[in-house]
MIVEX-574244 format. One record per residue (C-alpha): x, y, z; residue number from 1. Coordinates in nm, 4 decimals. Layout:
N
<x->X, y->Y, z->Z, num->NUM> $
...
// end
This chain:
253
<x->1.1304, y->1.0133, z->-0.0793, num->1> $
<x->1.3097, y->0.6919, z->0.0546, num->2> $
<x->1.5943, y->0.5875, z->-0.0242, num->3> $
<x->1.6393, y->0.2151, z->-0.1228, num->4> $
<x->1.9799, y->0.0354, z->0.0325, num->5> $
<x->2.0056, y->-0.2829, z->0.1657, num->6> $
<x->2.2751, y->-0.2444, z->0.4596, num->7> $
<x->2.4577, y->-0.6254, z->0.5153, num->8> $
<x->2.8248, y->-0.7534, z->0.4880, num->9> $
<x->2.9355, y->-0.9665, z->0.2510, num->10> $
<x->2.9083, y->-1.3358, z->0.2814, num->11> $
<x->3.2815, y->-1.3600, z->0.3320, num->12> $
<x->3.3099, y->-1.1439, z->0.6047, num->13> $
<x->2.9268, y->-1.1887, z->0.7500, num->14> $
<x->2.9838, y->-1.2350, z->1.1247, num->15> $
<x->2.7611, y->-1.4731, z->1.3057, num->16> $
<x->2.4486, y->-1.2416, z->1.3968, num->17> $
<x->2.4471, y->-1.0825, z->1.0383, num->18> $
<x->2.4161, y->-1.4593, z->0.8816, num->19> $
<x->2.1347, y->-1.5210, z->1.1295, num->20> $
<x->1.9519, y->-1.2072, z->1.0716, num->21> $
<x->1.9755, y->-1.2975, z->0.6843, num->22> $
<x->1.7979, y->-1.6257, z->0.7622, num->23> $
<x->1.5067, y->-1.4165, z->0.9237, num->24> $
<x->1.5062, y->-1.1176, z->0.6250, num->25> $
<x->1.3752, y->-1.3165, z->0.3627, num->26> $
<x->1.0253, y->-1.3598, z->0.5811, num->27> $
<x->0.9954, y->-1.0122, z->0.6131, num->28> $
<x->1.0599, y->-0.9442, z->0.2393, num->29> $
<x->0.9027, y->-1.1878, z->0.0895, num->30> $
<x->0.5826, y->-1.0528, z->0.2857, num->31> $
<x->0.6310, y->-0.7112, z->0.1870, num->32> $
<x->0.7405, y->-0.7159, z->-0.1422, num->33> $
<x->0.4050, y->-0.8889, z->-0.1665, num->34> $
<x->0.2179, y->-0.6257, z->-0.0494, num->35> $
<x->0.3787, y->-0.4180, z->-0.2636, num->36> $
<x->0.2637, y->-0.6178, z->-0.5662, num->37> $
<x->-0.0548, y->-0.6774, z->-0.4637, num->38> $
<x->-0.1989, y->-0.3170, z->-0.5120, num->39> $
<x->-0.1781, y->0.0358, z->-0.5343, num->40> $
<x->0.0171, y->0.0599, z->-0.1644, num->41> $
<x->-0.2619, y->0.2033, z->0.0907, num->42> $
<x->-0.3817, y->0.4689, z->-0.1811, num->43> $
<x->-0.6180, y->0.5047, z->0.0790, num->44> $
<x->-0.5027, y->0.4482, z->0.4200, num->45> $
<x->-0.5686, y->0.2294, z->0.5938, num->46> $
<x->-0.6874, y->0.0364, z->0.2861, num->47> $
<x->-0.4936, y->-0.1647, z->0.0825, num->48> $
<x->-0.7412, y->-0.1654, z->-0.1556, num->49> $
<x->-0.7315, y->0.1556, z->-0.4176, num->50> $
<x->-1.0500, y->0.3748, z->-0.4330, num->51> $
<x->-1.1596, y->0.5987, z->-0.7880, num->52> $
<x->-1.0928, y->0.9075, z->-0.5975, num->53> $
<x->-0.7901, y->1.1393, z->-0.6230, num->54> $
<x->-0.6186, y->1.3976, z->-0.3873, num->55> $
<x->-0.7979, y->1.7358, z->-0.4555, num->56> $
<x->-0.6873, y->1.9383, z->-0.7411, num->57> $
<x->-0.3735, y->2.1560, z->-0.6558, num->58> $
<x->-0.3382, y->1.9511, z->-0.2738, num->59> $
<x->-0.0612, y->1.6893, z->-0.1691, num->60> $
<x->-0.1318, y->1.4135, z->0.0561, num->61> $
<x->0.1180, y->1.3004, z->0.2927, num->62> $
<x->0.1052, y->0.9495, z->0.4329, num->63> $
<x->0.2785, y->0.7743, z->0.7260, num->64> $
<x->0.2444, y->0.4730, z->0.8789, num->65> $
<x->0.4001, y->0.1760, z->1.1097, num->66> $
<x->0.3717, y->-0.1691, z->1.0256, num->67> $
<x->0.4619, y->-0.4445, z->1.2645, num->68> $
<x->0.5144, y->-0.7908, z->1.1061, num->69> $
<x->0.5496, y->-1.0891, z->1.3159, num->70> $
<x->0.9636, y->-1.1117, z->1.2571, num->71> $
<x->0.9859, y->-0.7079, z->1.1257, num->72> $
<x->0.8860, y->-0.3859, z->1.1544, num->73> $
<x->0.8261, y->-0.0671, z->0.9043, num->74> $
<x->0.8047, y->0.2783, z->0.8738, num->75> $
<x->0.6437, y->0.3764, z->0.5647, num->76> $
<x->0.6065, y->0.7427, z->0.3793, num->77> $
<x->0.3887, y->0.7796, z->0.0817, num->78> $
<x->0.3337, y->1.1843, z->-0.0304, num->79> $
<x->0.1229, y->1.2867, z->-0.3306, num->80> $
<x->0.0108, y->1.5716, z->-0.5403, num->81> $
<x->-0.2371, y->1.6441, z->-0.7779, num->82> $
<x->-0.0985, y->1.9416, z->-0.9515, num->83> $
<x->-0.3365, y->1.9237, z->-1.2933, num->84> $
<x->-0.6760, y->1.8558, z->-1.1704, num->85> $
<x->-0.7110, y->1.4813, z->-1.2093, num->86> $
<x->-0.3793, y->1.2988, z->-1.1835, num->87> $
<x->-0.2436, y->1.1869, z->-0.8920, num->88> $
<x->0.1676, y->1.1511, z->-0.8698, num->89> $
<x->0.2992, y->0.9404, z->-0.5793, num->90> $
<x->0.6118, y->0.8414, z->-0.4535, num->91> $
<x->0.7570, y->0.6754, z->-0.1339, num->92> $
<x->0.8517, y->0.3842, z->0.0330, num->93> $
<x->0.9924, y->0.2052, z->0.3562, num->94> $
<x->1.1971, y->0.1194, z->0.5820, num->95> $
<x->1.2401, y->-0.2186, z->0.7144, num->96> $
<x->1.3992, y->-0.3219, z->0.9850, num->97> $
<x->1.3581, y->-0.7443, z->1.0833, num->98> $
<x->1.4239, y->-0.8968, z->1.3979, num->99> $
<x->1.8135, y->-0.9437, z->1.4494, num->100> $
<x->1.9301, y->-0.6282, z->1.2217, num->101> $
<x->1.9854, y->-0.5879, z->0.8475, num->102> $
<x->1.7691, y->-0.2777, z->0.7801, num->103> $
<x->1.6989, y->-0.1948, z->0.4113, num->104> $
<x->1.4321, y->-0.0304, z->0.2007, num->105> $
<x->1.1565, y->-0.0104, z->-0.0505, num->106> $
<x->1.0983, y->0.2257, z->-0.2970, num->107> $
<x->0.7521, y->0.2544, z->-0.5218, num->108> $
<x->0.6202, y->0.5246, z->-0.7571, num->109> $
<x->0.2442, y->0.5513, z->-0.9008, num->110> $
<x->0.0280, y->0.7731, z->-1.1699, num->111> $
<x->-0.2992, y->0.7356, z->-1.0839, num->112> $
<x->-0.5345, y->0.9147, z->-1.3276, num->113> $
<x->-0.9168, y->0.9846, z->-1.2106, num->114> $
<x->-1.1500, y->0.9174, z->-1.5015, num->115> $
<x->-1.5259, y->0.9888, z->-1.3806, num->116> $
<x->-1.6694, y->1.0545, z->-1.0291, num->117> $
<x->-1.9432, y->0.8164, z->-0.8623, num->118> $
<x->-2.2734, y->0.9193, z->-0.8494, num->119> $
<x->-2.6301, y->0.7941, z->-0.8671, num->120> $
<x->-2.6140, y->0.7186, z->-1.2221, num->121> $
<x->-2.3274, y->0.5132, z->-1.1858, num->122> $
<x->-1.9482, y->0.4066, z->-1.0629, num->123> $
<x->-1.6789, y->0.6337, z->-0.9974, num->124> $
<x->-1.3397, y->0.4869, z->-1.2360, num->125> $
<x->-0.9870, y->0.5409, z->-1.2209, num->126> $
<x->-0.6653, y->0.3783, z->-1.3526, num->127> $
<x->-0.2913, y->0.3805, z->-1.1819, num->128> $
<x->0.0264, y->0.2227, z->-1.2917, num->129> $
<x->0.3786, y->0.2584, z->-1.1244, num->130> $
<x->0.6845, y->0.0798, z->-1.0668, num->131> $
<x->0.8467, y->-0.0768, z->-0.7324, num->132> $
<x->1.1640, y->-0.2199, z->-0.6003, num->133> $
<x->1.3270, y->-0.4190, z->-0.3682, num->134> $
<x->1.6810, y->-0.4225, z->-0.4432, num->135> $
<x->1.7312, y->-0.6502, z->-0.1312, num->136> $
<x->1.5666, y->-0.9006, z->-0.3205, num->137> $
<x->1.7305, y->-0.8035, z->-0.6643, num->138> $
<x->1.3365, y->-0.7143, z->-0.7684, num->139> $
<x->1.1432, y->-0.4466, z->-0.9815, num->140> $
<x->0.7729, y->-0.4461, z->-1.0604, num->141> $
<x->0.6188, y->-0.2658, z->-1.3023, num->142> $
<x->0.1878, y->-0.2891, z->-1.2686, num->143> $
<x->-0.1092, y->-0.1392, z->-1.3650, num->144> $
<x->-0.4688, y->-0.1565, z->-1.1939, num->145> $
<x->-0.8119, y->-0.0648, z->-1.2838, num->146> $
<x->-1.0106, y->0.1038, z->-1.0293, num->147> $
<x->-1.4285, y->0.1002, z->-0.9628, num->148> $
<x->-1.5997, y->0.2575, z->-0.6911, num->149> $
<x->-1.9550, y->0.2128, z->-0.6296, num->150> $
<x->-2.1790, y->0.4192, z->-0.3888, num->151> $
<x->-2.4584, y->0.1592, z->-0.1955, num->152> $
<x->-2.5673, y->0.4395, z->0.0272, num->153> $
<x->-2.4182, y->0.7543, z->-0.1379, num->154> $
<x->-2.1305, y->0.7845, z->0.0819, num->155> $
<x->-2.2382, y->0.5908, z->0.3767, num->156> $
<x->-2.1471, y->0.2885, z->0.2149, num->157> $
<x->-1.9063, y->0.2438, z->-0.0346, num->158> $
<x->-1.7366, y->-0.0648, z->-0.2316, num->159> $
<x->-1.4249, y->-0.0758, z->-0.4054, num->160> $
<x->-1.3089, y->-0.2915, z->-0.6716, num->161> $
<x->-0.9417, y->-0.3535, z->-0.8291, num->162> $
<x->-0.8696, y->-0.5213, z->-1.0845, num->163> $
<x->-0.4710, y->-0.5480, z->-1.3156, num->164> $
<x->-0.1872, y->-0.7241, z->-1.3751, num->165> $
<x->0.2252, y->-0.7151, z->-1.2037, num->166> $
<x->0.5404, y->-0.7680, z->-1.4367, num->167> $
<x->0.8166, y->-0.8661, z->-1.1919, num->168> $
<x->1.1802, y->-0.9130, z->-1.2631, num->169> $
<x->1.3885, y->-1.0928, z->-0.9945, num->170> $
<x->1.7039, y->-1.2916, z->-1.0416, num->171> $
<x->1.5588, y->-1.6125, z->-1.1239, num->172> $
<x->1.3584, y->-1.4857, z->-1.4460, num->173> $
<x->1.0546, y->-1.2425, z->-1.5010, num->174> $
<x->0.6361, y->-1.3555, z->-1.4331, num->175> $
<x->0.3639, y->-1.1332, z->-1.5069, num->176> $
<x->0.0605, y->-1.2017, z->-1.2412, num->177> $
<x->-0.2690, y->-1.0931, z->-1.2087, num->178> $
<x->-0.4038, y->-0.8367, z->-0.9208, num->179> $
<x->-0.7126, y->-0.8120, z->-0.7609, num->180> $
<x->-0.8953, y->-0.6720, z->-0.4401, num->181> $
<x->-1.2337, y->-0.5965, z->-0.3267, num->182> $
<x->-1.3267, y->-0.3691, z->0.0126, num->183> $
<x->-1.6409, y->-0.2406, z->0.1748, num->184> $
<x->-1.5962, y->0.0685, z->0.3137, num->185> $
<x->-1.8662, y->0.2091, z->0.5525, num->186> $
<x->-1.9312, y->0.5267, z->0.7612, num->187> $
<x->-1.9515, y->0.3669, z->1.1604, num->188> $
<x->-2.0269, y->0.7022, z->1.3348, num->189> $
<x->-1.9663, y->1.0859, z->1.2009, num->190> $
<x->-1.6011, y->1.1021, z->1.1132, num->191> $
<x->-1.5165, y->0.7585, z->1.1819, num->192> $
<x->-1.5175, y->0.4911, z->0.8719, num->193> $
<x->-1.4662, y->0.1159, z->0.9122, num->194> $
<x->-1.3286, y->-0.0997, z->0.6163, num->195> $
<x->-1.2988, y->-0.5269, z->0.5280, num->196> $
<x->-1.1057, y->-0.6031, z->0.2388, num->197> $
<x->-0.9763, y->-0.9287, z->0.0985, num->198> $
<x->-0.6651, y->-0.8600, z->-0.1884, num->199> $
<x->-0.4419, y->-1.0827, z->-0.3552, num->200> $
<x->-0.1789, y->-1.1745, z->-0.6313, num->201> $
<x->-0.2651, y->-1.5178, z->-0.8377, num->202> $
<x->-0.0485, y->-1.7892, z->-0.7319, num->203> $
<x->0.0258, y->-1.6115, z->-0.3698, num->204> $
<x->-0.1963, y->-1.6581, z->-0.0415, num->205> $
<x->-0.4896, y->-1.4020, z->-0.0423, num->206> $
<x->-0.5303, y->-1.1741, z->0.2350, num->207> $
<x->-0.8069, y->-1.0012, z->0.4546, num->208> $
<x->-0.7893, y->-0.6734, z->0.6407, num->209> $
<x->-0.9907, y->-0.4684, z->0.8644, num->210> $
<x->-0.9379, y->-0.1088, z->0.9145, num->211> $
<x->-1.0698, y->0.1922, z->1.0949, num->212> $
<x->-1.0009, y->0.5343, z->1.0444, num->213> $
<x->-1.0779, y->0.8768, z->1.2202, num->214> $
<x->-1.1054, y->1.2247, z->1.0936, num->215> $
<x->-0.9014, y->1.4735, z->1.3602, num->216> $
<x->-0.9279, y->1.8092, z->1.1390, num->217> $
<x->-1.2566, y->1.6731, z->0.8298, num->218> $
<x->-1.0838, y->1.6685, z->0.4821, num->219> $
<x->-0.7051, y->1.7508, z->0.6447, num->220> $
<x->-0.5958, y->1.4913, z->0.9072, num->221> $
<x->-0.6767, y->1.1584, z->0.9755, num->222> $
<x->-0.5789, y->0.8562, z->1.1985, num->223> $
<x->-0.5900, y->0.5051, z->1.1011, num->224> $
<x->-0.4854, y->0.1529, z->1.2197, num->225> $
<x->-0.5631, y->-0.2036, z->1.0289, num->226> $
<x->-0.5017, y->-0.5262, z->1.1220, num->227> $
<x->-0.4781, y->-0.8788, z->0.8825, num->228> $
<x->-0.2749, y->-1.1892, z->0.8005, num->229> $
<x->-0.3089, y->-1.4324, z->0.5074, num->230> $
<x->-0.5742, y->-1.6431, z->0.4950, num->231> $
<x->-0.5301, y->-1.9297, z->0.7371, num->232> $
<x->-0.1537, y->-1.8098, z->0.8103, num->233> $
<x->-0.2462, y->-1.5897, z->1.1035, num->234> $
<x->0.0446, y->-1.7023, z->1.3334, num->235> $
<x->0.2794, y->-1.6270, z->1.0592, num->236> $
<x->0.1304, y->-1.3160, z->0.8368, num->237> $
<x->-0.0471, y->-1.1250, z->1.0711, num->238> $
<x->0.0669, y->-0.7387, z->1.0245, num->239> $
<x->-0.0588, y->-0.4730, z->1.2178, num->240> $
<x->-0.0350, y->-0.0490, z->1.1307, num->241> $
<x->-0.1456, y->0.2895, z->1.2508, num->242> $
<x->-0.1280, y->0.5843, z->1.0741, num->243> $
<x->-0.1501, y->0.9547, z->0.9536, num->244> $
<x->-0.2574, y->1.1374, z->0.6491, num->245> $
<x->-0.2403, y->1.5234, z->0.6489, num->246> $
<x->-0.4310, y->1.6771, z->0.3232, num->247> $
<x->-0.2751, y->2.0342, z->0.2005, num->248> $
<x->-0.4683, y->2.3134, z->0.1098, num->249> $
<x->-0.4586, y->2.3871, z->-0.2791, num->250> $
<x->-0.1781, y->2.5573, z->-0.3073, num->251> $
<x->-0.0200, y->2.3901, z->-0.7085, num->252> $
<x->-0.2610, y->2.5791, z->-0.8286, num->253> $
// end
């Protein structure tokens, strides 16, 4: 669990270098806080992009990752457990650190509930909602997502669909915007996956993705990297990560 703080002086007594670095933290916030918004946050390392599956019943699921933005960096922590079979608790967050100082954090919490498994007969469905702040930017989300996943090649190739709605309250008033992301997910070699995605918030710059990741111990620890931007903003959105997720045994239950 992550604290969220935002660590700067007060404009009366900001020295020089603070100001500066407050000229260069909105960038880095704006972009993340967007992430955040977008989707369930990498419910599926390294996708961005949420998938109909849950954490095993009775496991936890730790994940970790770096994220390197052009003008900041992260460190993010996301743990889960599934303690009653089919629903998914998660909470973590980040912390941010942009070019020139002013470090804060991010904080976001998610229920994701598993509805029906994929199978030849049809799409695996789930549903998640949550809440996330960014009390740097005096904003709290609230959103909720509904989640497909359909099998083209049993699990050789898989496709993801998202589709919801974010409630954001920020100092200047409150929106409510629509969610949405799409990724095909596809086995490259044994133990290694490859993933495209393309996600987005309506009235905000979509995004792509591509990510890879690698099974180290099958169904307990994996490594993962992605790398994206905006469309057409490459110079200015491009974000890159690599990660871990350990699995638990069952042990809740």
């Amino acid at each position: 669990m992550l604290k969220l703080d935002l660590v700067t002086a007060s404009a009366a007594q900001a020295t020089p270098a603070v100001r500066a670095s407050r000229q260069r933290t909105p960038l880095a916030l704006a972009a993340l806080t967007a992430c955040l918004a977008v989707a369930p946050v990498h419910a599926g390392r390294p996708l961005a992009t949420d998938d109909a599956a849950v954490v095993a019943a009775g496991a936890c699921q730790f994940e970790t990752w770096f994220e390197h933005w052009r003008d900041a960096r992260a460190f993010w922590l996301n743990p889960g457990c599934n303690p009653f079979g089919s629903t998914e608790f998660s909470f973590g967050g980040a912390h941010v650190r942009p070019d020139g100082g002013g470090a804060f954090s991010l904080m976001r919490g998610q229920v994701k509930q598993h509805v029906r498994a994929y199978d030849e007969n049809g799409p695996g469905l789930a549903v998640a909602a949550g809440a996330a702040r960014a009390r740097a930017a005096g904003q709290q989300d609230v959103f909720a997502n509904g989640i497909v996943t359909l099998p083209l090649a049993g699990e050789a190739v898989l496709v993801h669909l998202n589709a919801g709605a974010t409630r954001s309250r920020m100092p200047a008033g409150s929106k409510t915007r629509a969610t949405w992301a799409a990724a095909l997910d596809a086995e490259a070699v044994a133990g290694t996956r490859a993933a495209g995605e393309v996600f987005g918030t309506s009235g905000e710059r979509a995004r792509w993705q591509l990510g890879l990741k690698h099974e180290l111990l099958p169904g307990h620890l994996q490594l993962d990297a992605s790398i994206g931007s905006a469309f057409g903003r490459w110079s200015t959105t491009r974000t890159v990560t690599i990660g871990v997720v350990a699995v638990t045994p069952s042990f809740l239950r």
